[in-house]
CHARMM internal coordinates of N, CA and C (Angstrom, degrees):
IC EDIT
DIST 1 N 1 CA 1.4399
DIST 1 CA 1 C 1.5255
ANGL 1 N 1 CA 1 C 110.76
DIST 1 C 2 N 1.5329
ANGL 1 CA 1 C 2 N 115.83
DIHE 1 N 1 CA 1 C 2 N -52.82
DIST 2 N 2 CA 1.5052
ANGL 1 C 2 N 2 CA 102.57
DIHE 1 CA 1 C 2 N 2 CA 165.20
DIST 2 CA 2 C 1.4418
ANGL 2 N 2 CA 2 C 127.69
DIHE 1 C 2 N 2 CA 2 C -48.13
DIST 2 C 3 N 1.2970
ANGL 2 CA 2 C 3 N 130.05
DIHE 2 N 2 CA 2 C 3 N -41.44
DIST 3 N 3 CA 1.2931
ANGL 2 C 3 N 3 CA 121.68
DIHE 2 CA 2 C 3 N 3 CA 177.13
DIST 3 CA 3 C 1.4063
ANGL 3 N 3 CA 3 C 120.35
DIHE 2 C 3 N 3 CA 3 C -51.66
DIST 3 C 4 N 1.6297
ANGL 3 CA 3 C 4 N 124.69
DIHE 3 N 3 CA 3 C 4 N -54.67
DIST 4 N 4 CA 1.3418
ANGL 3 C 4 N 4 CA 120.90
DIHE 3 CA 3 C 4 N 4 CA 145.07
DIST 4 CA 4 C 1.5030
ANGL 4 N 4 CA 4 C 143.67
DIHE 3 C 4 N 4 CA 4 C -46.06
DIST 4 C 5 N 1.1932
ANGL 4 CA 4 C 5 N 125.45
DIHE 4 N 4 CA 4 C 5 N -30.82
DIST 5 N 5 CA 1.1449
ANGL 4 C 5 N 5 CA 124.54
DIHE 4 CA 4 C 5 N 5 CA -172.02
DIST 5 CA 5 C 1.8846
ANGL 5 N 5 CA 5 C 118.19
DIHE 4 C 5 N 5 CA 5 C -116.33
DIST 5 C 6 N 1.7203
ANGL 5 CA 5 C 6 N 101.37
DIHE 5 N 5 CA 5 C 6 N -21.13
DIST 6 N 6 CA 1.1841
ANGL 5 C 6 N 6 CA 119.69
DIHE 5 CA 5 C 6 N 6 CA -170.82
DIST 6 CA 6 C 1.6575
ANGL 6 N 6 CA 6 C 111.68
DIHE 5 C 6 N 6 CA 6 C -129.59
DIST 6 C 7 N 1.0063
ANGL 6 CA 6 C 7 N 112.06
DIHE 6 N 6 CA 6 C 7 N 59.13
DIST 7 N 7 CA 1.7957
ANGL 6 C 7 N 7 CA 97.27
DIHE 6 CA 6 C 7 N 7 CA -158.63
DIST 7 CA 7 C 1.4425
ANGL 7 N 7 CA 7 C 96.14
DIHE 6 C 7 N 7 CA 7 C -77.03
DIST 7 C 8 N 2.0048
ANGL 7 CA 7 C 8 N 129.95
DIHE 7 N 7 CA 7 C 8 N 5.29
DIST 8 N 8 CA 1.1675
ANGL 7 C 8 N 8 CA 103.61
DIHE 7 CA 7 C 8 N 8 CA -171.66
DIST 8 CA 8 C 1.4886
ANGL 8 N 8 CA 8 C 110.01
DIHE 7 C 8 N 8 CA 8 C -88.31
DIST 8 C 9 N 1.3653
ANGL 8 CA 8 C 9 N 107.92
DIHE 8 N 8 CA 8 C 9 N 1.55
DIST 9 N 9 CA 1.7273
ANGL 8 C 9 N 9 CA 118.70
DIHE 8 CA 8 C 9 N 9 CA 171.14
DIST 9 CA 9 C 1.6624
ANGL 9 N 9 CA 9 C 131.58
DIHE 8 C 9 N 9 CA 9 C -108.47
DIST 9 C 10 N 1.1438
ANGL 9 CA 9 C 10 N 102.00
DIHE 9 N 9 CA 9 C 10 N 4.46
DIST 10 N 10 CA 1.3071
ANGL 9 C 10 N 10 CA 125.45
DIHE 9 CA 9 C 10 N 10 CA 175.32
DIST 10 CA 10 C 1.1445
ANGL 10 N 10 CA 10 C 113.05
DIHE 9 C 10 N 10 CA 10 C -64.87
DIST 10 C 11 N 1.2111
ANGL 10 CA 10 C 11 N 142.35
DIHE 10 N 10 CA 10 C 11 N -19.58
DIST 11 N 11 CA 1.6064
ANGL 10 C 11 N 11 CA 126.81
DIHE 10 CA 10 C 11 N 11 CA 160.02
DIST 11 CA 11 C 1.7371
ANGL 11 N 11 CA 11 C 106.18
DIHE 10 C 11 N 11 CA 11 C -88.55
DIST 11 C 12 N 1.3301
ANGL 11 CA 11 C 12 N 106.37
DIHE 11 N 11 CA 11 C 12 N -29.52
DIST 12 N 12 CA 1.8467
ANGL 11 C 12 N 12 CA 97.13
DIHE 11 CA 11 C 12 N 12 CA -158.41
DIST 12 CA 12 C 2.2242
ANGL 12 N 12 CA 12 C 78.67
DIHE 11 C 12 N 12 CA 12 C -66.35
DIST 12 C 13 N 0.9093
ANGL 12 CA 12 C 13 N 100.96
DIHE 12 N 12 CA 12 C 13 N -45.76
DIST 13 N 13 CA 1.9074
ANGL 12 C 13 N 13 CA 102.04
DIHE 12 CA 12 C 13 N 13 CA -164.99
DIST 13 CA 13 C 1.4896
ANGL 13 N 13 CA 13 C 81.56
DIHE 12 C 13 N 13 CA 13 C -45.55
DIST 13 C 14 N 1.0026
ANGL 13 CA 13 C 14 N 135.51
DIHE 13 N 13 CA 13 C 14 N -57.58
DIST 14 N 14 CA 1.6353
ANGL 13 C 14 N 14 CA 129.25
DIHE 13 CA 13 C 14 N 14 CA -128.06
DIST 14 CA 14 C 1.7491
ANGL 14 N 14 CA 14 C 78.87
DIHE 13 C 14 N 14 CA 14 C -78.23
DIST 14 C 15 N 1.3099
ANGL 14 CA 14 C 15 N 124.25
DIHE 14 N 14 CA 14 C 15 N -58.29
DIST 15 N 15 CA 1.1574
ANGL 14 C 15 N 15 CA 121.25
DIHE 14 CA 14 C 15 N 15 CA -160.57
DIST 15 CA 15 C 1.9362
ANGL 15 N 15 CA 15 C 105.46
DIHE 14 C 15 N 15 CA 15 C -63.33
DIST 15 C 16 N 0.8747
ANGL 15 CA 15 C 16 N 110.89
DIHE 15 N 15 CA 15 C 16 N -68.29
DIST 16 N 16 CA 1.3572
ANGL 15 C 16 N 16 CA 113.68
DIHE 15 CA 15 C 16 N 16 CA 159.15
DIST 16 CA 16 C 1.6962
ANGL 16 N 16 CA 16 C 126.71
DIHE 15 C 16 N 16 CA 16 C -4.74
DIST 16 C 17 N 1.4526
ANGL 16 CA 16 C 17 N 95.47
DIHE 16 N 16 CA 16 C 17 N -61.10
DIST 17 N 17 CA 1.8482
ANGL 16 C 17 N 17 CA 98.25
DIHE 16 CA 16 C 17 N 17 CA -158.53
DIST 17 CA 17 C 1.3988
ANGL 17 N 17 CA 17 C 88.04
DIHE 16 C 17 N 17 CA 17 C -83.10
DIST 17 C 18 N 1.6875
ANGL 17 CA 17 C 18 N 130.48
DIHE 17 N 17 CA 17 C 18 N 29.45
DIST 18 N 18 CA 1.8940
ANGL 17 C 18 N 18 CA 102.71
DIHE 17 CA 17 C 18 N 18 CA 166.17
DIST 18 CA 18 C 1.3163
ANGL 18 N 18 CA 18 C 95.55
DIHE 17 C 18 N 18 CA 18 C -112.35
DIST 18 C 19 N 1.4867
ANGL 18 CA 18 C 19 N 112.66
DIHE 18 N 18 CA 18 C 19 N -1.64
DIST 19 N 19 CA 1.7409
ANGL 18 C 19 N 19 CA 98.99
DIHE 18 CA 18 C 19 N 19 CA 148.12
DIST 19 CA 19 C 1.3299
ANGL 19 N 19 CA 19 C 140.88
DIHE 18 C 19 N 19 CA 19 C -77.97
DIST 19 C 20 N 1.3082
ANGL 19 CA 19 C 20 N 117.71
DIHE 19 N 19 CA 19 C 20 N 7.52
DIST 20 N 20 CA 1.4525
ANGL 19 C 20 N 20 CA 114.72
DIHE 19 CA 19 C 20 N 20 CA -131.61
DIST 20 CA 20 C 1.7364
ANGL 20 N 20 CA 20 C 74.57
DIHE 19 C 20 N 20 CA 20 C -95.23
DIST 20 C 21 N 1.0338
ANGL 20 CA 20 C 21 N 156.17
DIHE 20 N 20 CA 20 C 21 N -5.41
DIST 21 N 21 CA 1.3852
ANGL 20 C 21 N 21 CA 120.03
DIHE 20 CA 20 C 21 N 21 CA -173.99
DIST 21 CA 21 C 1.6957
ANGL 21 N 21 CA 21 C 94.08
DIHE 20 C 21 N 21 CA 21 C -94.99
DIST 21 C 22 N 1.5076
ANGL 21 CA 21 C 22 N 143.73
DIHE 21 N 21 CA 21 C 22 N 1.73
DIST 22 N 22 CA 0.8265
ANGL 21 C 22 N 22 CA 126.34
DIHE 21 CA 21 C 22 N 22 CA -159.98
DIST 22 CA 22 C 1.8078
ANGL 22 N 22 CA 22 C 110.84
DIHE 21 C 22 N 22 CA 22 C -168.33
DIST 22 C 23 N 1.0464
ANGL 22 CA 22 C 23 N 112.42
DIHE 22 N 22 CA 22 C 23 N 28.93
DIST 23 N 23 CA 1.4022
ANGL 22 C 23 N 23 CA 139.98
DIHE 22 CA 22 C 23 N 23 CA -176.60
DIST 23 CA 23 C 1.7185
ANGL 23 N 23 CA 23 C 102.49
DIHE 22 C 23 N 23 CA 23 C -33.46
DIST 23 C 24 N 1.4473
ANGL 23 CA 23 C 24 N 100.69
DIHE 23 N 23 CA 23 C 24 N 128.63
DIST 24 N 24 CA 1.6791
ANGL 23 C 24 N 24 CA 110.27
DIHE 23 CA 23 C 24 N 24 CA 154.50
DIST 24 CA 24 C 1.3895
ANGL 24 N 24 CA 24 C 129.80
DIHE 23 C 24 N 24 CA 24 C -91.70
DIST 24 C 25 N 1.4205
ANGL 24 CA 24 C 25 N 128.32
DIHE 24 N 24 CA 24 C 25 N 162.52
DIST 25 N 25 CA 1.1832
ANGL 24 C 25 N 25 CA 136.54
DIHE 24 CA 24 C 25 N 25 CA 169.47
DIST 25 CA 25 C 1.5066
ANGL 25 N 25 CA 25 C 95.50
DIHE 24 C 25 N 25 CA 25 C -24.86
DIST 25 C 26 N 1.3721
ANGL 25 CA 25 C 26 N 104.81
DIHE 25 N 25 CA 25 C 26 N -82.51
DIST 26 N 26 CA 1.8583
ANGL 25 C 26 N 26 CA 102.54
DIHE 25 CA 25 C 26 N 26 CA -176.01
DIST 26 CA 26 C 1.2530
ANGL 26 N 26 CA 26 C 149.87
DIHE 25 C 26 N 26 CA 26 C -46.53
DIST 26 C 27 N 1.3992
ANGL 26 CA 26 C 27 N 95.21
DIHE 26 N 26 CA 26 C 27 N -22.65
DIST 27 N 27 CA 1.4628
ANGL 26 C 27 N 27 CA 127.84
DIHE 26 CA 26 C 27 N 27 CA 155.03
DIST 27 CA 27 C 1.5851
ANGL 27 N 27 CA 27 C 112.31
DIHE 26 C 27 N 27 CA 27 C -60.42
DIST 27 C 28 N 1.4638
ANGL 27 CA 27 C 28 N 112.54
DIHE 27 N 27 CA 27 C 28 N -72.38
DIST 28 N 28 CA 1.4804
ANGL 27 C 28 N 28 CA 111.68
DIHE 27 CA 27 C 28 N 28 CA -177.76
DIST 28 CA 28 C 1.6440
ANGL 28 N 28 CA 28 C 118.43
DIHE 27 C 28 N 28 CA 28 C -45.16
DIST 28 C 29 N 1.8524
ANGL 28 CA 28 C 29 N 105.20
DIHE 28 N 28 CA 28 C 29 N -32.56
DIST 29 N 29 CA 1.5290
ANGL 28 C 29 N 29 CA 109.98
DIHE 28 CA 28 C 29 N 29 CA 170.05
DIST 29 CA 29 C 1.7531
ANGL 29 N 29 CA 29 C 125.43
DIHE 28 C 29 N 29 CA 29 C -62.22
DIST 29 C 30 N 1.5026
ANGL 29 CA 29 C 30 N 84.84
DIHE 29 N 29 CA 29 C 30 N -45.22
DIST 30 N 30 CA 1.6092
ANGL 29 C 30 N 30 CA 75.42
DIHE 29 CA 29 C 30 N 30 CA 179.42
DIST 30 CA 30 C 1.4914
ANGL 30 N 30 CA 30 C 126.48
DIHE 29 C 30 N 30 CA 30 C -67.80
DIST 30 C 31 N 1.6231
ANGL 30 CA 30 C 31 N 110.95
DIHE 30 N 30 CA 30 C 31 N -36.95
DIST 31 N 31 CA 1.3307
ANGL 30 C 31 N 31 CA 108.89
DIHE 30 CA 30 C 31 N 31 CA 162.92
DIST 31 CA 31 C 1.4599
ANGL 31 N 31 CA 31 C 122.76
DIHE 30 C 31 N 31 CA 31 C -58.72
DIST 31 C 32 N 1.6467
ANGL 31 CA 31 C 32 N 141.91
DIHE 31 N 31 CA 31 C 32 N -30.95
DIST 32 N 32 CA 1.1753
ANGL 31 C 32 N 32 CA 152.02
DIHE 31 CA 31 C 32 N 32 CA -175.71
DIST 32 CA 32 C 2.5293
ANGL 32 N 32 CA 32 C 83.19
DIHE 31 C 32 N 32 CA 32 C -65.12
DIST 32 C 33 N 1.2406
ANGL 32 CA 32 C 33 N 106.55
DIHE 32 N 32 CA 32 C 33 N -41.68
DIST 33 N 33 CA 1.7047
ANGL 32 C 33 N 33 CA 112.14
DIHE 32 CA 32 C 33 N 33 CA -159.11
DIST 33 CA 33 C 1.8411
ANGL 33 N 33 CA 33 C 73.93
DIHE 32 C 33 N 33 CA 33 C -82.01
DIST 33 C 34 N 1.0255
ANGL 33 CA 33 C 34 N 138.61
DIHE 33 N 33 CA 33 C 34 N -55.82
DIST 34 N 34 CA 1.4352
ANGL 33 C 34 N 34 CA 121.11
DIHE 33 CA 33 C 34 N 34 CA -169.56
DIST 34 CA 34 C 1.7105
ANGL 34 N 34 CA 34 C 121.93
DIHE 33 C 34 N 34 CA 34 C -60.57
DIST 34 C 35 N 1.5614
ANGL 34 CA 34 C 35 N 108.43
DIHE 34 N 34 CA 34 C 35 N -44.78
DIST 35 N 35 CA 1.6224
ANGL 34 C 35 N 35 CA 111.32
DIHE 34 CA 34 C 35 N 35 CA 146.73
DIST 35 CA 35 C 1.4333
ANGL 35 N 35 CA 35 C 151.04
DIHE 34 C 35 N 35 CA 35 C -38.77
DIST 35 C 36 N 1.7922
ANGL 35 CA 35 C 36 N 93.48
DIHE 35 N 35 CA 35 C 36 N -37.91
DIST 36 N 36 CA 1.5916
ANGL 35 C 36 N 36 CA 101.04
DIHE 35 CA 35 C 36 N 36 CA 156.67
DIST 36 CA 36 C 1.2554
ANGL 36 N 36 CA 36 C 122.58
DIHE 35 C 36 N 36 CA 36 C -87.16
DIST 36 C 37 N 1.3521
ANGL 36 CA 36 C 37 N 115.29
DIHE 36 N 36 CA 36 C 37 N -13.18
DIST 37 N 37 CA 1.3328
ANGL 36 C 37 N 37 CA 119.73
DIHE 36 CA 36 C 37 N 37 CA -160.58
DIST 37 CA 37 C 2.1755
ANGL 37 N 37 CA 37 C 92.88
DIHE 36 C 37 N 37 CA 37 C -84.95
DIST 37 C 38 N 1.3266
ANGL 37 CA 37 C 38 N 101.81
DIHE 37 N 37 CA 37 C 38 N -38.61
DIST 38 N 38 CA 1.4576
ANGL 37 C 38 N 38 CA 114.92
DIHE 37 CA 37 C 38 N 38 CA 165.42
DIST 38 CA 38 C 1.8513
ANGL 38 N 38 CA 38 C 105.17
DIHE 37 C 38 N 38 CA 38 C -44.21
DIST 38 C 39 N 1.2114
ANGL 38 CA 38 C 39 N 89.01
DIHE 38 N 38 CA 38 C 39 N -71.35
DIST 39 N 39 CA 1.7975
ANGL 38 C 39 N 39 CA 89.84
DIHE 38 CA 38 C 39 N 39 CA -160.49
DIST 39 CA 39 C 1.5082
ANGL 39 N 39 CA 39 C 111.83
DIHE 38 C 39 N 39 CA 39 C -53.89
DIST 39 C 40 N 1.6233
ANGL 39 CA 39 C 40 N 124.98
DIHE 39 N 39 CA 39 C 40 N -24.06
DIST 40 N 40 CA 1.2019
ANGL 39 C 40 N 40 CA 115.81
DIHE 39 CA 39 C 40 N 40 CA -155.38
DIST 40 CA 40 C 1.7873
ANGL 40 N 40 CA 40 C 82.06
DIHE 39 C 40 N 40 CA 40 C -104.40
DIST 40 C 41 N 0.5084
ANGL 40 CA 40 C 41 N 129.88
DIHE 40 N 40 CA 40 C 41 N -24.24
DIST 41 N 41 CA 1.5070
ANGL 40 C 41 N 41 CA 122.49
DIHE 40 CA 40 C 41 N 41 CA 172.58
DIST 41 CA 41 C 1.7140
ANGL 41 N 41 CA 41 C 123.25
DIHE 40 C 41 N 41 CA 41 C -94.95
DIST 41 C 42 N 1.6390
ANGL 41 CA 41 C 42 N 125.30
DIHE 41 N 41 CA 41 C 42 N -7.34
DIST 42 N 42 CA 0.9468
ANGL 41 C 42 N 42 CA 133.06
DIHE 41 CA 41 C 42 N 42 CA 142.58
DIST 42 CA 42 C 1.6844
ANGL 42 N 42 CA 42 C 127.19
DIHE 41 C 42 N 42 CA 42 C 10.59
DIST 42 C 43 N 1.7183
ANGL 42 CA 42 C 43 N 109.19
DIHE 42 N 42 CA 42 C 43 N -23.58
DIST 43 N 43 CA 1.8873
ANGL 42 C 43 N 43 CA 100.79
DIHE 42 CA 42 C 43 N 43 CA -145.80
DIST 43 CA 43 C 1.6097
ANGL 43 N 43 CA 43 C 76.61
DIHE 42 C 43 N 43 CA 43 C -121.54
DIST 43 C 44 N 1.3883
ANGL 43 CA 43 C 44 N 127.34
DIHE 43 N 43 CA 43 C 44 N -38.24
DIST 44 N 44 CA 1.3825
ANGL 43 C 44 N 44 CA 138.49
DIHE 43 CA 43 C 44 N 44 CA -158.57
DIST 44 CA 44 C 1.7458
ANGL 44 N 44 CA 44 C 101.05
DIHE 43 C 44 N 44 CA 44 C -74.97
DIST 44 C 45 N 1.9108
ANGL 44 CA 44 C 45 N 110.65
DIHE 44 N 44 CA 44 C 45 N 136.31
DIST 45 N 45 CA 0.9336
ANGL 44 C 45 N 45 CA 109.18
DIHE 44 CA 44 C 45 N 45 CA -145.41
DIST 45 CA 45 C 1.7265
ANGL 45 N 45 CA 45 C 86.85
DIHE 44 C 45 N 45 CA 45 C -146.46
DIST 45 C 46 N 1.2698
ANGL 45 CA 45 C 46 N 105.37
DIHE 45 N 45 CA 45 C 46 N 168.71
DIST 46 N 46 CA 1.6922
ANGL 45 C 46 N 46 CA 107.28
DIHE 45 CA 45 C 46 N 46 CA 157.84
DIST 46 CA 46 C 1.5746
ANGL 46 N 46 CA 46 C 116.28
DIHE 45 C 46 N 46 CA 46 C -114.64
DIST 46 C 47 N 1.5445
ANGL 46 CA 46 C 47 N 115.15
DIHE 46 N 46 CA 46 C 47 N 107.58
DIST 47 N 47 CA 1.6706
ANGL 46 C 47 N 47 CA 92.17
DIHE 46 CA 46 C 47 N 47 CA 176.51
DIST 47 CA 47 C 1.3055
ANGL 47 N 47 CA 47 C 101.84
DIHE 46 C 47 N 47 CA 47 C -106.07
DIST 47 C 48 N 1.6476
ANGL 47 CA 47 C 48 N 101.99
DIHE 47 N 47 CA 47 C 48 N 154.58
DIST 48 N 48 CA 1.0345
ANGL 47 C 48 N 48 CA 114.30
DIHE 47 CA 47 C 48 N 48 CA 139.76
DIST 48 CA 48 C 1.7856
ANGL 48 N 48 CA 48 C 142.55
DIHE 47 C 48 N 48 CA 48 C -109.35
DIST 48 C 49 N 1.3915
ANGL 48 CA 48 C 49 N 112.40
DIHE 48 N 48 CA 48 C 49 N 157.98
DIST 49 N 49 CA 1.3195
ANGL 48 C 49 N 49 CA 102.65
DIHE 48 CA 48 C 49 N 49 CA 171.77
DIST 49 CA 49 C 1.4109
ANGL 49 N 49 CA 49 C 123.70
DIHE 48 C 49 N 49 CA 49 C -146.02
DIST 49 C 50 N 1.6564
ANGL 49 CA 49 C 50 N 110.27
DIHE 49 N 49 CA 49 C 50 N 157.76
DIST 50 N 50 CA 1.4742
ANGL 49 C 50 N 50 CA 118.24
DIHE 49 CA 49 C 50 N 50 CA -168.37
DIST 50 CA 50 C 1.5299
ANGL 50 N 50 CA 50 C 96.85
DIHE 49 C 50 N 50 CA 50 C -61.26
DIST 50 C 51 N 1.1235
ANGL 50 CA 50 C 51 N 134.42
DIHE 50 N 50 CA 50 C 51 N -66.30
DIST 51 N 51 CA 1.8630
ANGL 50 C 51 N 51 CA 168.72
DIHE 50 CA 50 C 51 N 51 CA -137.01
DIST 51 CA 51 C 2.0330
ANGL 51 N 51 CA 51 C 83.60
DIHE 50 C 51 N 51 CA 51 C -73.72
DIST 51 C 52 N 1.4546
ANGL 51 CA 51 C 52 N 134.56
DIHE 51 N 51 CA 51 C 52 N -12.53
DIST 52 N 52 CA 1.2764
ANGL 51 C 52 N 52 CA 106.37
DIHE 51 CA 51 C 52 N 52 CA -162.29
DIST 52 CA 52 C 1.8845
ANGL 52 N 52 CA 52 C 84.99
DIHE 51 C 52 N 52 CA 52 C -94.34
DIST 52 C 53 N 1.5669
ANGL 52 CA 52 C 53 N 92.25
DIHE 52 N 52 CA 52 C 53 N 176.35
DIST 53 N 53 CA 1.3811
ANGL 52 C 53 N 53 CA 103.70
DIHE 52 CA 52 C 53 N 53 CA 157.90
DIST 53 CA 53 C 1.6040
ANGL 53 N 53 CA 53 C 119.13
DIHE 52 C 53 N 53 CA 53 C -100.47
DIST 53 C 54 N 1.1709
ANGL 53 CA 53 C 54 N 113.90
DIHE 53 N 53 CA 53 C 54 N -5.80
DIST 54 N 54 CA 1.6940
ANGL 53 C 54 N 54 CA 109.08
DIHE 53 CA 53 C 54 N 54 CA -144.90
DIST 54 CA 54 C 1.5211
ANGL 54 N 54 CA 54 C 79.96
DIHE 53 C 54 N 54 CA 54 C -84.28
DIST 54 C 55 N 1.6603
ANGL 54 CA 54 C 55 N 113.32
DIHE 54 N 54 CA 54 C 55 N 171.74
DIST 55 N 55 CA 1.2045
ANGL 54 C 55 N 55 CA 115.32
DIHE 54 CA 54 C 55 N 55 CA 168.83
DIST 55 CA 55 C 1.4444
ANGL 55 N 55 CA 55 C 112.91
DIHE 54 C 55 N 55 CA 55 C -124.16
DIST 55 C 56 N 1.3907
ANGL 55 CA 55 C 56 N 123.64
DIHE 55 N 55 CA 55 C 56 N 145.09
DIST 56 N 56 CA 1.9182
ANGL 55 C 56 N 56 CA 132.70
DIHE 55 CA 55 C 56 N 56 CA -167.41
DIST 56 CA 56 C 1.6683
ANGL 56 N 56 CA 56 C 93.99
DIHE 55 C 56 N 56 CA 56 C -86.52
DIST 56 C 57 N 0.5688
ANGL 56 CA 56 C 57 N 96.08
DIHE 56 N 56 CA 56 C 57 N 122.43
DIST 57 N 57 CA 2.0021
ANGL 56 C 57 N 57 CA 119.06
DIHE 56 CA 56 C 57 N 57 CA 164.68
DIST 57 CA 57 C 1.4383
ANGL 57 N 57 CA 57 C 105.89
DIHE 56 C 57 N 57 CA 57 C -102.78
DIST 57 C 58 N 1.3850
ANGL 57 CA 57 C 58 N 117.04
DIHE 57 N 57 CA 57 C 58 N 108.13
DIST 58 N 58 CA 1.1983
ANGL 57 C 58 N 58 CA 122.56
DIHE 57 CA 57 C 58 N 58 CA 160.58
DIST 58 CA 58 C 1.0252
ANGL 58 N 58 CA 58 C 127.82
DIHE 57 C 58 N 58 CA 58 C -117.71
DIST 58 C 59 N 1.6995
ANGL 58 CA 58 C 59 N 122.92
DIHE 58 N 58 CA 58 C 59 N 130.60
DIST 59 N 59 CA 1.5786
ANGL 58 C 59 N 59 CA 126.93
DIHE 58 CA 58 C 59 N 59 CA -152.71
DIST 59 CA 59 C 1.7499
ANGL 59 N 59 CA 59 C 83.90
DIHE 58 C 59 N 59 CA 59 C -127.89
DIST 59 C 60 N 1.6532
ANGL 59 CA 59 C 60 N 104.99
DIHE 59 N 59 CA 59 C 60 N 152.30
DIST 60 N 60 CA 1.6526
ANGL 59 C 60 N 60 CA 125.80
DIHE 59 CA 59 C 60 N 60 CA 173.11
DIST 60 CA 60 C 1.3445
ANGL 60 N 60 CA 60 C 94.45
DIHE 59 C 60 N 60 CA 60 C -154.89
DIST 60 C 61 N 1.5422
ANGL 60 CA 60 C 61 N 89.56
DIHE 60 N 60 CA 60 C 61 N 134.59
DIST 61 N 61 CA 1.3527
ANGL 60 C 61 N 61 CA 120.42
DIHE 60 CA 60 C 61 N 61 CA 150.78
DIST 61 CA 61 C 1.6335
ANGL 61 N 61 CA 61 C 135.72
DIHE 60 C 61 N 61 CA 61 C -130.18
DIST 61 C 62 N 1.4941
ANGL 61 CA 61 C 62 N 106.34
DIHE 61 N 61 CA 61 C 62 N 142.67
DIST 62 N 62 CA 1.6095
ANGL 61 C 62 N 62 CA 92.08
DIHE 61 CA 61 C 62 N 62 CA -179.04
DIST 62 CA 62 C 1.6630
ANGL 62 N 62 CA 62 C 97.12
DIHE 61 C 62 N 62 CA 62 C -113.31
DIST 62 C 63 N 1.6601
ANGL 62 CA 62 C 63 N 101.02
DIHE 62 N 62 CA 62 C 63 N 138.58
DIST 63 N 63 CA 1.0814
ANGL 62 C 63 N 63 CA 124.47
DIHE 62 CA 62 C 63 N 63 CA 167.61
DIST 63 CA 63 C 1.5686
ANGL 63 N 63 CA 63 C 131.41
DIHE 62 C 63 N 63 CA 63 C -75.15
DIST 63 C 64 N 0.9980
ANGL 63 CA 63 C 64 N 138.06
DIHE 63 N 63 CA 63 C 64 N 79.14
DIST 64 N 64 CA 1.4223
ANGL 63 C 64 N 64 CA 114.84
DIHE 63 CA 63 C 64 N 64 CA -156.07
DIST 64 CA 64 C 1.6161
ANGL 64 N 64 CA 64 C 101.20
DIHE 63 C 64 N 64 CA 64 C -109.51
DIST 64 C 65 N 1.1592
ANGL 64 CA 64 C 65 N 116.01
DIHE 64 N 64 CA 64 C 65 N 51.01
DIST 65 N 65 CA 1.6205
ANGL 64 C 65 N 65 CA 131.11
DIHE 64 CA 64 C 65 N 65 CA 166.58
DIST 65 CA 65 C 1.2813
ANGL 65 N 65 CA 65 C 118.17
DIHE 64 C 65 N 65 CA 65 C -140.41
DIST 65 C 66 N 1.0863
ANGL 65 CA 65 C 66 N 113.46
DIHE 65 N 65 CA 65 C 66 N 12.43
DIST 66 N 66 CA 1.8309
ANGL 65 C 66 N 66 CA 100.08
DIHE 65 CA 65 C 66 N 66 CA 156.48
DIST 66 CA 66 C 1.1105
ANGL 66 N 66 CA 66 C 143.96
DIHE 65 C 66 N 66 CA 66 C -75.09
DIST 66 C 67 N 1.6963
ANGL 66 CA 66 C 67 N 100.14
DIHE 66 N 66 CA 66 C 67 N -29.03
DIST 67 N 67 CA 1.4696
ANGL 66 C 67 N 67 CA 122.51
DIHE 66 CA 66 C 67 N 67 CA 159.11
DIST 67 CA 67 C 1.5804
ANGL 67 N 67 CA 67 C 123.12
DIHE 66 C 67 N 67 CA 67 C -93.39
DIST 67 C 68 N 1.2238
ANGL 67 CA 67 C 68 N 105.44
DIHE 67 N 67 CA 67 C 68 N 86.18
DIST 68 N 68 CA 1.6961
ANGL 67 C 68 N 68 CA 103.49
DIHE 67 CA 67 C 68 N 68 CA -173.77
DIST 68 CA 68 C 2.0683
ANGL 68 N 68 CA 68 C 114.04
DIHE 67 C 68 N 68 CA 68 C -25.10
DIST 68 C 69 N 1.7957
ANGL 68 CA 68 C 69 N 84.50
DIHE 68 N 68 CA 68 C 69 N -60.34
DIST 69 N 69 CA 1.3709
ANGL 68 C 69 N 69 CA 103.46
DIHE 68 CA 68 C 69 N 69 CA -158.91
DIST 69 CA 69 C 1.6079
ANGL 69 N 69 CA 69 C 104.01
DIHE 68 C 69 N 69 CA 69 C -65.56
DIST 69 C 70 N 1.0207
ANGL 69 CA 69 C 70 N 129.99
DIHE 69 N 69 CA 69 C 70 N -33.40
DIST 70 N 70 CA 1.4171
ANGL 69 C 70 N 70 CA 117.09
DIHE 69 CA 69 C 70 N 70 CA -164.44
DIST 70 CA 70 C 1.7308
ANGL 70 N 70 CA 70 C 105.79
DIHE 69 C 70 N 70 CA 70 C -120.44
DIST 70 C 71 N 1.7075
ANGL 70 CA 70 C 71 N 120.52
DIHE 70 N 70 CA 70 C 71 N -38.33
DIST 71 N 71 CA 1.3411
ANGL 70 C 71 N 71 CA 121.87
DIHE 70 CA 70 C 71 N 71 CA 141.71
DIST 71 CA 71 C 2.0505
ANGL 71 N 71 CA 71 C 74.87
DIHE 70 C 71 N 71 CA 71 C 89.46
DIST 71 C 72 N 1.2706
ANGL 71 CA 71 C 72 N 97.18
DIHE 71 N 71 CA 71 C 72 N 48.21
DIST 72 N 72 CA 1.4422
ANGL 71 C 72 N 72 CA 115.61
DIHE 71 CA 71 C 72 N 72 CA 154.83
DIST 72 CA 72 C 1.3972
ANGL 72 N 72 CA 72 C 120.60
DIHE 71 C 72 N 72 CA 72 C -85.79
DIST 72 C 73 N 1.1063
ANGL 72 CA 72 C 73 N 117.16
DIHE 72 N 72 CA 72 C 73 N 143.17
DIST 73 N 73 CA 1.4705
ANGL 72 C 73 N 73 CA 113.30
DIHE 72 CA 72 C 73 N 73 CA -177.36
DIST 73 CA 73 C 1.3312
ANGL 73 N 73 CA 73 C 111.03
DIHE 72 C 73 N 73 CA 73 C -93.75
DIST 73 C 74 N 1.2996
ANGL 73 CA 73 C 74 N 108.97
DIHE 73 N 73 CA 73 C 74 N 155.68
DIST 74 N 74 CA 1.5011
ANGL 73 C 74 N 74 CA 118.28
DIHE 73 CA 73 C 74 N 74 CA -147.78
DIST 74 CA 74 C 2.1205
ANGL 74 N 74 CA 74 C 94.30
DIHE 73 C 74 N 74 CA 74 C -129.77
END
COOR INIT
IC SEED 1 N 1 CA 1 C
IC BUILD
């Protein structure tokens, strides 16, 4: 659901859930900092519309060096 609806949390989740069977103090913090970071931004949105003129430029890249060991893309 974040990837669709939230893509501005879609990496901290991704990074996050390979703790989830066994979570640390720091772990539990950052998710508690990803929860607030949810609620206080809650209202903030992306629109779009037919009626504009401007045009969306969308650029992707895959990284495949963040993870030395496995050279997963990030």
């Amino acid at each position: 659901m974040a990837v669709t609806t939230r893509l501005d949390i879609a990496r901290a989740l991704s990074v996050l859930s390979k703790f989830m069977t066994n979570p640390s103090d720091e772990h539990m913090k950052a998710i508690d900092q990803t929860i607030l970071y949810l609620y206080a931004t809650w209202f903030l949105a992306i629109e779009f519309s037919a009626e504009s003129d401007d045009i969306l430029f969308i650029a992707s890249d895959a990284l495949f060096t963040d993870d030395t060991d496995t050279r997963h893309s990030s």
